[in-house]
Every structure is written in structure tokens, then in C-alpha cells.
matplotlib code that plots the C-alpha trace (Angstrom):
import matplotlib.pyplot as plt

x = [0.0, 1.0, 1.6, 0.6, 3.7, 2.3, 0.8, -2.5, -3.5, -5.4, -8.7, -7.0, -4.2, -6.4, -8.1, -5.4, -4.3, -7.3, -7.3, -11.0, -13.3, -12.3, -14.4, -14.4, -16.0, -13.7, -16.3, -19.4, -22.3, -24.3, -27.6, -29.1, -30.2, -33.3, -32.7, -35.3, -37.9, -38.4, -40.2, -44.2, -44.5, -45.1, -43.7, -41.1, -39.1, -38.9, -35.9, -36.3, -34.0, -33.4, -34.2, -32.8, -30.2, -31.4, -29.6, -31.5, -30.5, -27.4, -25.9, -26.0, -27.7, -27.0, -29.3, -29.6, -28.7, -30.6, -31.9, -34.3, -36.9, -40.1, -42.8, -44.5, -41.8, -41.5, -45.0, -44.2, -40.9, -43.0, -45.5, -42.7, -41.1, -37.6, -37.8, -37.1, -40.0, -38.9]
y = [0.0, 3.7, 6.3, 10.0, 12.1, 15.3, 17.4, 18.7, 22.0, 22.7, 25.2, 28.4, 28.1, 27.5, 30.7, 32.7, 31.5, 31.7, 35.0, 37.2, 38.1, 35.3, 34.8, 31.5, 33.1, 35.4, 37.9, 38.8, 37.2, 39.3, 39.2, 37.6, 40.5, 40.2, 40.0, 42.5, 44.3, 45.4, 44.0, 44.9, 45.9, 42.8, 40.5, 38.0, 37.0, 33.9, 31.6, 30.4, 28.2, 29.4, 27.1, 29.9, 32.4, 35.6, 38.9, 41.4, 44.5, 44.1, 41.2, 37.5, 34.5, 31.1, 28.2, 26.4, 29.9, 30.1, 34.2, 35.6, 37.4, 39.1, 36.7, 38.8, 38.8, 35.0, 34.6, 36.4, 34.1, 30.9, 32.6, 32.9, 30.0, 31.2, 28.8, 25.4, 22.7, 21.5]
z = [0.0, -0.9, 1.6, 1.2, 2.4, 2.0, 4.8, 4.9, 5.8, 8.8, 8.2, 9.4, 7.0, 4.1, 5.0, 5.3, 2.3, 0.0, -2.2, -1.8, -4.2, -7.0, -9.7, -12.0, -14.6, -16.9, -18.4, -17.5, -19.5, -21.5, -21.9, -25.1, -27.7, -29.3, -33.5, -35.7, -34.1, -30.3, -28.3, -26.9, -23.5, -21.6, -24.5, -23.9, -26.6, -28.5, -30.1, -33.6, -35.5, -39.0, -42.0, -44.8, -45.1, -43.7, -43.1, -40.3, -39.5, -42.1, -39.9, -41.9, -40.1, -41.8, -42.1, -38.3, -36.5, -33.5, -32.9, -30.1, -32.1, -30.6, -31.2, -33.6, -35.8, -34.9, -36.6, -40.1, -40.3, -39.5, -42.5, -44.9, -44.1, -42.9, -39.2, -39.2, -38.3, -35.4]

ax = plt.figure().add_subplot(projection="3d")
ax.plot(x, y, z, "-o")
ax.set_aspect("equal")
plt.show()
């Protein structure tokens, strides 16, 4: 059987030694940005999954892109057949 030679620190050293105020995650997430038209008061928006090409607000989305769109503007893509059936 192995032995473990190393010694282990007692609580008041780990303390002591632990920096303050680390974070584990390196930048701050941003919220998720709805894609064409704002949304209604009291609307909350919905995620599509592209079946076309389609460029909004001069920025390209390819086919299987995933956008948040205000769901009436989820409606006329479903009409014009730009969301996938899922």
C-alpha cells in the first residue's frame, strides 16, 4: 500500500491563504439580444431556429442559427417560411 507524504493543511491556514473576491467566470455574460424588431410591453421574446439564409438589421444568419426574435416577428418568419419545423 502507498503512503501519502504530503501534509495537509489545517482550516486556518487555508483561510489565510485563500485569495478574496475570485471569480471563476472570466467575463461577464451578457444578456441575449433580441434580433429585428423590439419587443411589446409585456412581451417575452422567443428563439427560432433558422431554415434559410437571412440577413437582419445588415448582420448574416445562416441556415440552423438560433436568434431571439419578438414573437411577432416569430409569426411572419413561421408565415414565410424562414424557421425550421422542429
Amino acid at each position: 500500500m502507498a503512503t501519502n507524504t504530503t501534509l495537509k493543511k489545517t482550516t486556518a491556514e487555508t483561510t489565510e491563504s485563500a485569495p478574496e473576491n475570485v471569480t471563476t467566470d472570466p467575463a461577464p455574460r451578457r444578456a441575449a439580444t433580441v434580433v429585428g424588431p423590439p419587443l411589446g410591453r409585456g412581451q417575452e421574446p422567443e428563439t427560432v431556429t433558422l431554415s434559410h439564409h437571412l440577413r437582419i438589421d445588415g448582420t448574416d444568419y445562416t441556415p440552423g442559427a438560433r436568434i431571439l426574435v419578438s414573437p411577432d416577428y416569430a409569426r411572419r418568419l413561421r408565415g414565410q417560411g424562414f424557421t425550421a419545423r422542429t
